[in-house]
VEXTIKOL-682457 format. One record per residue (C-alpha): residue number from 1; x, y, z. Coordinates in pm, whole numbers. Each point is the difference from the previous one (the first is absolute). Layout:
num xx yy zz
NUM X Y Z
...
//
This chain:
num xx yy zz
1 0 0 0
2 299 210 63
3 178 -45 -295
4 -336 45 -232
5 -50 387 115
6 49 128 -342
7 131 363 170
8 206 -59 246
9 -94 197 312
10 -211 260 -58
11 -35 202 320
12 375 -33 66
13 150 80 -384
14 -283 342 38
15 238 104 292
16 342 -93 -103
17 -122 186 -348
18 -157 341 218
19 359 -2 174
20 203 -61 -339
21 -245 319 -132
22 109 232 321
23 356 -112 -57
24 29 63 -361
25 -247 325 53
26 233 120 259
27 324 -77 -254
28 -160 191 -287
29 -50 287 266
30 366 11 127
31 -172 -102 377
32 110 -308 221
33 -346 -207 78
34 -12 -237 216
35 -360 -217 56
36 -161 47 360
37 -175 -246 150
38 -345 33 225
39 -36 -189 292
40 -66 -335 -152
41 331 20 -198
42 -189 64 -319
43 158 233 -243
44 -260 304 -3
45 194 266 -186
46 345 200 -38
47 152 289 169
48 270 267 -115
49 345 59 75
50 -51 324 158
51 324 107 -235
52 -160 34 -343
53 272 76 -158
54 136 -224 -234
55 189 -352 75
56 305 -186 -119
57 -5 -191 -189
58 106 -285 212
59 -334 95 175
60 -209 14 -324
61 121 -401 -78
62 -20 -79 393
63 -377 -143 -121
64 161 -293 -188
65 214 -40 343
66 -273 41 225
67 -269 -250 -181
68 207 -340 -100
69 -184 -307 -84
70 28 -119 365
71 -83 308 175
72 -323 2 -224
73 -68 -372 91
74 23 107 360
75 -188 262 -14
76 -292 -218 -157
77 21 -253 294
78 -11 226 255
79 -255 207 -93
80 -319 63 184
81 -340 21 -79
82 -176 309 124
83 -300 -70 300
84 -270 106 -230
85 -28 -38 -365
86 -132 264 -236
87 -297 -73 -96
88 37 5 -387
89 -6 -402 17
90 -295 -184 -62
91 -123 -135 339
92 -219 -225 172
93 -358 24 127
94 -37 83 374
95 -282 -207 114
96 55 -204 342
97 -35 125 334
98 121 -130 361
99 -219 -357 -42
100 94 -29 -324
101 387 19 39
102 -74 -194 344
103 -147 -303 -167
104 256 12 -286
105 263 -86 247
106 -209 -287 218
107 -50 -124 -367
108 362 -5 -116
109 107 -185 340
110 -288 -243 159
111 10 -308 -272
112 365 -63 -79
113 98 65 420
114 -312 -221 128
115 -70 -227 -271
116 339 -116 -175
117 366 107 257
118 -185 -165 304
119 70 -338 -177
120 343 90 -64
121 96 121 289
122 -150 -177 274
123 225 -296 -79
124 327 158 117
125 -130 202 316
126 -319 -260 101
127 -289 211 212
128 266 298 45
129 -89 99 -377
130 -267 229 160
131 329 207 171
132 139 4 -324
133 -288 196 -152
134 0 191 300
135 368 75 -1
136 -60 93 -390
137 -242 261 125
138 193 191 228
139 271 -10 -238
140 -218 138 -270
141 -166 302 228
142 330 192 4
143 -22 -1 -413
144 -380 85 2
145 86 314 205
146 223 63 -280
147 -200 -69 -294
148 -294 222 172
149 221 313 -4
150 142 -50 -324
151 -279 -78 -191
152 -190 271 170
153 312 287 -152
154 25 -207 -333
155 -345 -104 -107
156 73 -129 -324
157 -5 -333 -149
158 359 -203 80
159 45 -101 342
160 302 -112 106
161 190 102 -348
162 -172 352 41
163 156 35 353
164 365 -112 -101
165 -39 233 -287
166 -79 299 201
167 262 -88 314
168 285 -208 -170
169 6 95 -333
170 -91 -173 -383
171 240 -354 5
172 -107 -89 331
173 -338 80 -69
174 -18 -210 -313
175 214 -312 209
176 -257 25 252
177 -303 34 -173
178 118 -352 -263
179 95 -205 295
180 -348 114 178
181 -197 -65 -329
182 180 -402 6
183 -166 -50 318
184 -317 140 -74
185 3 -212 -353
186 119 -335 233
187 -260 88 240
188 -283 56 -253
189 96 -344 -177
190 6 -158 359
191 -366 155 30
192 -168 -84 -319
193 152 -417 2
194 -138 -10 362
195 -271 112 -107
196 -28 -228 -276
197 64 -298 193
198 -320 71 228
199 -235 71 -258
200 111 -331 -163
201 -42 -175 355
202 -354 176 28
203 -167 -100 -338
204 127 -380 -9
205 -190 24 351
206 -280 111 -170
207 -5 -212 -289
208 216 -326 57
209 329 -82 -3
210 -59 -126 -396
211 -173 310 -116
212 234 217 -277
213 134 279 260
214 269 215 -195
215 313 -86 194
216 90 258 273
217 269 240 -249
218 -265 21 -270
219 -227 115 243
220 268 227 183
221 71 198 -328
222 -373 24 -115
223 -38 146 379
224 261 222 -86
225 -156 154 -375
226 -256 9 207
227 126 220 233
228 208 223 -214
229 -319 68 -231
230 -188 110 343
231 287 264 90
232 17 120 -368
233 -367 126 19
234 56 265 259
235 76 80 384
236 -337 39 48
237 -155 -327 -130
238 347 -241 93
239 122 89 284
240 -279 227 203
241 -298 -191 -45
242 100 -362 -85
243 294 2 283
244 -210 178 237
245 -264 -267 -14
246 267 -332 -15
247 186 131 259
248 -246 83 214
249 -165 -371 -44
250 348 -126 65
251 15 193 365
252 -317 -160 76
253 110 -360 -85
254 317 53 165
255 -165 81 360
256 -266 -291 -72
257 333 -278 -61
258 164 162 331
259 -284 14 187
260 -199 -351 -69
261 359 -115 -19
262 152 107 346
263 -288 -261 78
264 96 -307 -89
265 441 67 114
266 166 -278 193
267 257 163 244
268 209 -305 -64
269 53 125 -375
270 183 309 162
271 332 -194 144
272 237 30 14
273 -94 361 -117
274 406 34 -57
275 38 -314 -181
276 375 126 -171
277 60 296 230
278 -9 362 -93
279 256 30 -216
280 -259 -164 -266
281 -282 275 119
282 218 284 -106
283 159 -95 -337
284 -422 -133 -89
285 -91 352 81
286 170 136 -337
287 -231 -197 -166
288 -292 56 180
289 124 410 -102
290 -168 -42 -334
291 -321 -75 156
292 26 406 100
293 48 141 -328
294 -337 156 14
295 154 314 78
296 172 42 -292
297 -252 -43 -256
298 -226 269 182
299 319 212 -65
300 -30 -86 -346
301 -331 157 5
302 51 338 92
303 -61 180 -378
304 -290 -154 36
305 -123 74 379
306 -223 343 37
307 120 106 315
308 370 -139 28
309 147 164 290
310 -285 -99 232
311 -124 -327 -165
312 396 -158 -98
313 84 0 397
314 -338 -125 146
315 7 -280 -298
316 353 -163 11
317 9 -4 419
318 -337 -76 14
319 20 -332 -257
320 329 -100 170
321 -159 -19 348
322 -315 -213 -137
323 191 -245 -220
324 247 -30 326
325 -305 -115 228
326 -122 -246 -308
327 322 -187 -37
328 60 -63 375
329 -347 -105 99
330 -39 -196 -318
331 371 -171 7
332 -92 -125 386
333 -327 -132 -104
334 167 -164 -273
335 260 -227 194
336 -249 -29 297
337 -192 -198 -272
338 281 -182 -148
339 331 -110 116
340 264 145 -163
341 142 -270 -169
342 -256 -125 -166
343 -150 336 -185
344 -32 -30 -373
345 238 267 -80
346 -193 75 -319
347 -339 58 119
348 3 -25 340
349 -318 205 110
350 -194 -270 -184
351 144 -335 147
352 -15 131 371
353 -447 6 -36
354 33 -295 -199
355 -146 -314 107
356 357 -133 177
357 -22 315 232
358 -271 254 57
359 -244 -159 -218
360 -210 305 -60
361 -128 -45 -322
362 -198 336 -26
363 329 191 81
364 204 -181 -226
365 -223 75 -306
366 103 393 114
367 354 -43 106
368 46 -97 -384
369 -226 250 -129
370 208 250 256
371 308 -73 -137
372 -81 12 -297
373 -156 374 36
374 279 107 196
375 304 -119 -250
376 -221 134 -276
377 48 304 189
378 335 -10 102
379 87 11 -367
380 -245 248 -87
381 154 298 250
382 327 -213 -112
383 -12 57 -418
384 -136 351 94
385 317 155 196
386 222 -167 -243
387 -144 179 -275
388 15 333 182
389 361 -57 38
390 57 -54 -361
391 -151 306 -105
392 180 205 268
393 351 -164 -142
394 -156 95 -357
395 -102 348 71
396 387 85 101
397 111 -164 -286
398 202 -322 144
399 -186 -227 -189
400 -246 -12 -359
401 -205 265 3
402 -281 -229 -142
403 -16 -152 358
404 -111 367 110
405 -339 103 -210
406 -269 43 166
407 -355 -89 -180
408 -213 279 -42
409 -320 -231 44
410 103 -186 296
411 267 238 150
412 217 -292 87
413 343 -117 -140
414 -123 -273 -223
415 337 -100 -151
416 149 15 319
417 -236 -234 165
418 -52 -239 -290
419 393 -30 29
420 -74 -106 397
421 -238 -281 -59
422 204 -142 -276
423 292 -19 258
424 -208 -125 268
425 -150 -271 -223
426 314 -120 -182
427 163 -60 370
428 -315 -180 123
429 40 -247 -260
430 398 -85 40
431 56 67 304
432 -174 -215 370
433 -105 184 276
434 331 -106 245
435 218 83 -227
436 -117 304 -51
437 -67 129 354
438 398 -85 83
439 87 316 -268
440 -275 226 234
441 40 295 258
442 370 109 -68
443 -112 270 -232
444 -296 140 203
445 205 -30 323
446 270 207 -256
447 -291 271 -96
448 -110 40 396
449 400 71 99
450 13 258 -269
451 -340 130 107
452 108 49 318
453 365 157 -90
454 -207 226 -209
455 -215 177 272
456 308 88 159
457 223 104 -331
458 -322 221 -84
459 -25 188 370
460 342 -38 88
461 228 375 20
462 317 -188 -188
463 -178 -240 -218
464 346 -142 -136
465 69 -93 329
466 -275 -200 84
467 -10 -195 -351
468 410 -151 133
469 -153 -38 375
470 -341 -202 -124
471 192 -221 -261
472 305 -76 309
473 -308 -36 237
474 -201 -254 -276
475 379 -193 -101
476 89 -6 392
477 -368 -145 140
478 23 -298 -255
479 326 -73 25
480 -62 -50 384
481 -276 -216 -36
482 205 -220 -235
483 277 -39 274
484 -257 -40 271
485 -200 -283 -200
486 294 -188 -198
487 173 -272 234
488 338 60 80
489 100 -387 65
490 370 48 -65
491 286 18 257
492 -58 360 169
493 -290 50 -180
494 -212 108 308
495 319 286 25
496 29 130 -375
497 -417 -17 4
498 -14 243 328
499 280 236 -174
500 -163 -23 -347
501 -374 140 199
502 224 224 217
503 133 167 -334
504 -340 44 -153
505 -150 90 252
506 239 286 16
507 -90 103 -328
508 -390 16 102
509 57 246 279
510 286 190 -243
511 -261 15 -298
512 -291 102 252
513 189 297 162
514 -15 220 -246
515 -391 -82 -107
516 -90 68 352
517 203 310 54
518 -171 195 -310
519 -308 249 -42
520 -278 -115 -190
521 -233 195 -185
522 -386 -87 79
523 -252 -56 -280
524 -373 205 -36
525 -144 -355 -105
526 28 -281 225
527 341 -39 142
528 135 -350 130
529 27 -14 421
530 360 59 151
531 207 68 -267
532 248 -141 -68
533 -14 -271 268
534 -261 -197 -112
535 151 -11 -380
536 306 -73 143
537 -204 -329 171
538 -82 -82 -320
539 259 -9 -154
540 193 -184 226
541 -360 -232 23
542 31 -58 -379
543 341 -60 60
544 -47 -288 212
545 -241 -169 -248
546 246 92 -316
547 198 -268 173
548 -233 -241 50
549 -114 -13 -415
550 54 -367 -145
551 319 14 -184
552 -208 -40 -304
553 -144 351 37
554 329 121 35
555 140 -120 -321
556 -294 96 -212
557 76 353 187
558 376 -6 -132
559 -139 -101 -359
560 -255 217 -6
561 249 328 140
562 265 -131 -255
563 -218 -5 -299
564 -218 338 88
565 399 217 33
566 131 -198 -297
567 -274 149 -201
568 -2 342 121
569 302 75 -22
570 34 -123 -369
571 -300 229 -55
572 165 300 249
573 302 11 -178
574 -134 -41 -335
575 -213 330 105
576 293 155 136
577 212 -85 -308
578 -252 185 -218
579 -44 299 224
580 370 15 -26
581 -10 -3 -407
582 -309 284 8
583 190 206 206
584 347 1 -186
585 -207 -3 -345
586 -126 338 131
587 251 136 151
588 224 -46 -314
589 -265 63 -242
590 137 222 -343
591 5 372 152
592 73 6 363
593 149 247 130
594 202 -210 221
595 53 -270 -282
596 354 114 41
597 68 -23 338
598 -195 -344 42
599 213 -141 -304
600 350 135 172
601 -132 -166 341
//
């Protein structure tokens, strides 16, 4: 997608071109210019030498000096998008309120948490799963705090890419944004084959073993057209009305499961409730992560919210502390009912009111007709932030601009979200839901630590500063949790693991000085609690549960980072190569005044 953006980027070649116009306006002129930058770091304009007299001519060629091929490149990767942007673009329609955005992050969390990682991840931890989820929670607060205030200053489509934009500048944007976007596409492939798999179960229930039920990957990617025709029709028909009403009928089946449930639990099923220890509990709880990514899609939706400074804030705390309370209740219900060992990893919410243990017919019929509502609309709030991303990536001109048009009869990105499904669909079919959920939660645990970094680089009185203190803080807190979880069973390995901790640990407290010891600015719209401590928390939280990724995430994490900077910087410096031509083309055009001088230089 990179690589097919026929001009390479836009926004950033319309700066380095205004400041290669000041420069060469300031030459022709005989006075020095030099590009000044606002607050953001964005090139805004030019000012004067105050001598206007004329220069040398080793200062009328200094431009050629000044903007080399590499200091163009860098100047493309570290530049920042401005907060707000003008409002010449075409835009999305502002139609949800507070429920809306509210239920559009419930959606995008209770399915894949409840009905599909419980099976997973009760196998390693036993009854403790339910502190997992609960550990997940509190890790995930810090990061909701985060998102509130930044999508309440930056309501635009773009999330976590948008933020890294604004605070860090355009390459880590775009690494962040790609390696958030391979989760989401894992996640919604995880979704839609889960969800597959119990519709399958459901109709051969219905009609016998023998009847011709499409297998469950034909039936996950007709689920997913399905779904990707529904979002392509409009905010207000796909995601307002018909998630509003799913969602709401998956709440309701939710409490019915946890409360006829909690009445058939045998204590016995809960022990030992620490069948491998804790050290299982934690490095579960990364998984258990993605089950909170609720917050994130409502982020996704703030072109589209009417009131986004007071609705963004009540919606992504809010949704957070309801899908917490779900996935606790409903995970101890869950293993009360069946012991750990024995729970169908696949479809677990079905075999535990099966006729081997509850044997509640009635609320088996709508634990599969639950699931299957609430992975259906999983993928539905799932498909619909990814697309938002995409167009906010296209709009800034990182990838095809095809990927950001916007219909004029639907007002959605219909490329953009066709291009979603397809991925979603494709990975459904090749891919098995363990396999995939091993590649999860590294690159949403990534987008929360940046969130978080980003509240402070944004408020923060030396903003440079606090970018080398938050990435020491983020490199220090998981390379402590490594040592503190890896056994050290060599000869002195108790001694080198207590001096490896001491030595990182040093690093914390040296990276957290200087965020502690700065001003920070407050925000008019909602401003996260005790800044900067509780960023700092998480990011030393996310940290923690950085280490604990399956080593599988982390590889796809160093393929995905290698491929994403091998391709921009083939397309930065083949930008800053031609900027570099345009600029001595002009510069040495027939008639100069200063052809001479150049030439002699």
């Amino acid at each position: 997608l990179v690589l097919a953006t026929p001009r390479a980027l836009p926004m950033t070649v319309a700066a380095a071109d205004s400041d290669l116009r000041t420069s060469l306006a300031a030459v022709d002129s005989g006075a020095a210019a030099t590009p000044s930058c606002g607050g953001d770091g964005n090139v805004v304009g030019s000012t004067a030498s105050p001598d206007s007299s004329a220069v040398s001519s080793s200062s009328q060629t200094s431009v050629l000096r000044q903007r080399s091929c590499a200091e163009i490149a860098w100047a493309m990767m570290m530049r920042k998008r401005p907060m707000r942007a003008d409002g010449a673009r075409e835009a999305l329609r502002p139609t949800l309120g507070a429920l809306d955005l509210t239920l559009i992050g419930v959606g995008s969390s209770v399915g894949s948490g409840i009905f599909v990682i419980v099976g997973s991840a009760v196998k390693p931890t036993g009854p403790a799963v339910c502190l997992s989820f609960l550990g997940a929670a509190i890790s995930s607060i810090f990061s909701a705090l985060c998102y509130a205030e930044l999508a309440a200053r930056i309501p635009e489509s773009g999330s976590v890419y948008l933020y890294a934009y604004v605070a860090f500048g355009e390459f880590i944007a775009l690494l962040f944004g790609l390696n958030v976007l391979v989760d989401y596409h894992f996640g919604a492939a995880m979704s839609v084959l889960s969800c597959g798999t119990y519709l399958e179960k459901t109709l051969l229930g219905y009609f016998g073993a023998s009847s011709p039920v499409p297998s469950a990957k034909v039936l996950a990617a007709s689920l997913t057209a399905i779904l990707t025709l529904t979002l392509c029709l409009g905010v207000e028909e796909g995601m307002k009305k018909v998630n509003g009403a799913l969602v709401t009928a998956k709440v309701v089946i939710v409490l019915i499961i946890i409360v006829v449930g909690s009445t058939k639990m045998e204590v016995e099923n809960l022990e030992p409730f620490f069948p491998y220890g804790v050290s299982p509990v934690l490095s579960t709880s990364t998984m258990c992560c993605f089950a909170y990514i609720g917050f994130g899609t409502v982020a996704n939706a703030a072109e589209e919210c009417i009131r986004p400074r007071r609705d963004l804030p009540i919606a992504i705390v809010g949704s957070l502390g309801i899908c917490a309370l779900l996935y606790v209740a409903f995970a101890l219900v869950l293993c009360g009912l069946v012991p750990f060992l024995e729970m169908d990893k696949d479809a677990p919410v079905t075999d535990a009111f099966g006729p081997k243990y509850a044997n509640i017919p009635w609320v088996n019929a709508l634990v599969d007709w639950g699931a299957i509502i609430g992975l259906y609309t999983t993928l539905l709030s799932g498909l619909y932030s990814q697309a938002r991303m995409y167009l906010a990536m296209s709009r800034d001109g990182l990838i095809t601009r095809h990927l950001g048009r916007i219909s004029t009869r639907f007002g959605t990105p219909v490329i953009s979200q066709v291009t979603c499904g397809l991925l979603a669909a494709l990975l459904a079919i090749f891919l098995d839901v363990e396999s995939l959920s091993m590649y999860l939660t590294i690159g949403v645990l990534l987008s929360y630590t940046i969130v978080c970094a980003g509240v402070l680089v944004l408020r923060a009185e030396k903003p440079q500063t606090t970018v080398v203190c938050s990435t020491g803080l983020t490199v220090a807190s998981v390379g402590m949790a490594v040592a503190l979880s890896v056994p050290w069973t060599f000869d002195h390995g108790g001694v080198v693991q207590a001096v490896v901790v001491s030595v990182l640990g040093i690093a914390v407290l040296a990276s957290s000085g200087p965020l502690l010891c700065q001003k920070y600015s407050t925000p008019t719209s909602f401003a996260c609690p005790l800044t900067p401590l509780l960023p700092m928390i998480g990011i030393l939280l996310n940290g923690f549960l950085l280490a604990q990724c399956h080593w599988q995430a982390w590889v796809r994490l160093a393929g995905t980072t290698v491929l994403v900077m091998l391709v921009y910087f083939i397309r930065v410096g083949r930008t800053a190569m031609r900027e570099r031509a345009v600029a001595r083309q002009l510069l040495l055009a027939p008639g100069s005044e200063q052809l001479a001088e150049v030439q002699a230089h």
